[in-house]
N, C-alpha and C positions, 0 to 999 in steps of 0.2 A: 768461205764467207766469214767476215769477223763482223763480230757485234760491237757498236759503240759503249763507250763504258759512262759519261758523260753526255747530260742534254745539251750541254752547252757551257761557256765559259761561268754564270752564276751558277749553276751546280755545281760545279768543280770545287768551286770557293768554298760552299757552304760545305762540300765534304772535307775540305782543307778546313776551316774554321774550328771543324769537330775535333782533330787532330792537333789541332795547334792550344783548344782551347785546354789542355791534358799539360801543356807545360808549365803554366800556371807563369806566363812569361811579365815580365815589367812593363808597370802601367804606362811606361814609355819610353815604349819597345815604337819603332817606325817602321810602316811595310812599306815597300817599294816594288813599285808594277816596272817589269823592262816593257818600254815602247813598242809597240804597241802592242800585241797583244795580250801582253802579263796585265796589263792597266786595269780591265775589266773584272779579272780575277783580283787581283789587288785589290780595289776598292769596295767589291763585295767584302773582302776578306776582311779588312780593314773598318768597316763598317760590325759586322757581324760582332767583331770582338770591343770593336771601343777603342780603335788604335790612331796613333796618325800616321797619314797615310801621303806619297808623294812618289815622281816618276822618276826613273833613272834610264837613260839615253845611251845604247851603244850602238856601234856601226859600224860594222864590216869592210875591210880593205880587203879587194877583191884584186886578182890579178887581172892586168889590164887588156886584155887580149884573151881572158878565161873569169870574168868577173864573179861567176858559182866558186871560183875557186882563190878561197879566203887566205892570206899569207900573214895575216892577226885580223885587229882590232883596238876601236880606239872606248875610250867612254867618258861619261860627264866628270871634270877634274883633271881634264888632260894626261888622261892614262891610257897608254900602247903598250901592248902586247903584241908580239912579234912571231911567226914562225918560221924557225932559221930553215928548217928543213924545206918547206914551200918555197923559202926565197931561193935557194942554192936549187932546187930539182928546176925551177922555174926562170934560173936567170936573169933576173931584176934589176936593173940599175938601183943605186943610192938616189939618182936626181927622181929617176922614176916611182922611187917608194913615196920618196918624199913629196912627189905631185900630190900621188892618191891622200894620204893622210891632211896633205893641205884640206884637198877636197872634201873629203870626209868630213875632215873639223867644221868646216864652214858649212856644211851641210845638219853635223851635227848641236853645232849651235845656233842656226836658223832653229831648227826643230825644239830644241829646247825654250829657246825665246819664245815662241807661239806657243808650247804648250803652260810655260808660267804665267804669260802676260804679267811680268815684272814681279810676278811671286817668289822671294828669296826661297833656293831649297833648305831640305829640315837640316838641323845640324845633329850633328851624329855623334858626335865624341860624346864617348860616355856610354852608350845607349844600344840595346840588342837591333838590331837589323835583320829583318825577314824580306829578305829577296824575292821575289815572284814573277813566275812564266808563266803561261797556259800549257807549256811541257819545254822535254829538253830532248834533241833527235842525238847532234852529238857533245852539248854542254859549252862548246866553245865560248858564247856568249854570255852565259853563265859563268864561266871560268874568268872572264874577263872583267864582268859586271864584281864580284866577290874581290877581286883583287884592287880593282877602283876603292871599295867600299873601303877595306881596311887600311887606307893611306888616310881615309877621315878617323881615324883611328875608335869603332865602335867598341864596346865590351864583349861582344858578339855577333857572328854572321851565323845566319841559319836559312836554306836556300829550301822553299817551298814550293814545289809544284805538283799536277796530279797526275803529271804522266811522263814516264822518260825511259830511253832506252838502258838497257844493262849498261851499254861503252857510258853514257854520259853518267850513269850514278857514280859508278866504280871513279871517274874522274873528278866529279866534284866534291864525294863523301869527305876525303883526305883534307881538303879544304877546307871546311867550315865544321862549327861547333855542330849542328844540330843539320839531317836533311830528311825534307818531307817528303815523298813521294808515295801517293796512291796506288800506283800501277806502275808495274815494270812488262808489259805483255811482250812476250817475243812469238812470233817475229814484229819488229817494230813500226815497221810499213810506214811511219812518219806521224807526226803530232796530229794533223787532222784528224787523220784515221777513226780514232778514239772518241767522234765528239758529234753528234747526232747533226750539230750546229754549231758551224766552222765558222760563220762569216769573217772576213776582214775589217778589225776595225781601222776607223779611219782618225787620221789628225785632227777632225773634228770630234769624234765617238771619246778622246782623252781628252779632249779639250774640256767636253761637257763634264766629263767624268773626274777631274780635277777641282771643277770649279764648283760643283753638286757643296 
């Protein structure tokens, strides 16, 4: 039996706050929640320090026939990432990749539309970026989110969360300036795991949580 480490997503924050508030970051520094569920952590976190605070949107291309199983990712700013390995063991057509990502997009920017309601996102150049999950199982999304970010060409990325496996740190640390992480527990058993109080948030739960 394993014990939760977090009551929930506003603990997580306020224990990330503590750790973040140690870098003595710029007064404008922008924290970014990944959809959904980083938003919750974000905003608390975001709040806590005095930062501004806004969403970042990725979405998984899943294999079409094996959809748990992800061959990249796209995210906000029209950035794909690709896994050549996944496509070649999996067999994929060109026209077929290119449906999913159609899809995706259109999917990914519906969801963004509703989460702005015409709110331009923050601009970035120039300025630290603090990425935020409620955890990372294998980073991938994170990996993908960091790589979006630096085409907006920030001063720094620094990837915050309170829980993540060994494979996903060792993956993202190389990445980025600066990375948070609370707990590395192995065995990883998955993000929940860790959290007293899992709920799902919903498209409305970011919505409010934006607009606060």
């Amino acid at each position: 039996m394993f014990n939760a480490i977090f009551r929930d997503r506003e603990h997580a924050a306020a224990e990330l706050a503590t750790e973040l508030a140690s870098l003595d970051l710029p007064r404008d520094t922008a924290v970014l929640g990944l959809a959904r569920g980083g938003v919750p952590v974000s905003r608390e976190l975001a709040d806590r320090l005095e930062l501004d605070h806004d969403v970042f949107v990725v979405r998984k291309l899943g294999v079409p026939y094996q959809p748990e199983l992800a061959f990249g990712a796209i995210a906000t700013g029209d950035t794909r990432v690709l896994n050549e390995d996944v496509l070649r063991t999996a067999g994929i057509s060109q026209h077929t990749i290119q449906q999913v990502i159609d899809t995706e997009r259109r999917l990914l920017n519906q969801r963004e539309a509703a989460y702005r309601r015409g709110r331009p996102a923050l601009d970035l150049t120039g300025r630290t970026v603090v990425l935020v999950d409620d955890g990372m199982a294998t980073g991938a999304t994170m990996a993908v989110a960091v790589e979006a970010i630096r085409q907006r060409e920030p001063t720094a990325v620094i990837v915050a969360v309170p829980v993540a496996s060994r494979r996903a740190r060792q993956r993202l640390s190389p990445r980025v300036e600066e990375l948070i992480c609370l707990a590395t527990p192995e065995p990883f058993l998955g993000v929940g795991a860790w959290y007293e109080d899992f709920s799902q948030t919903s498209d409305d739960d970011v919505r409010t949580l934006l607009e606060e």
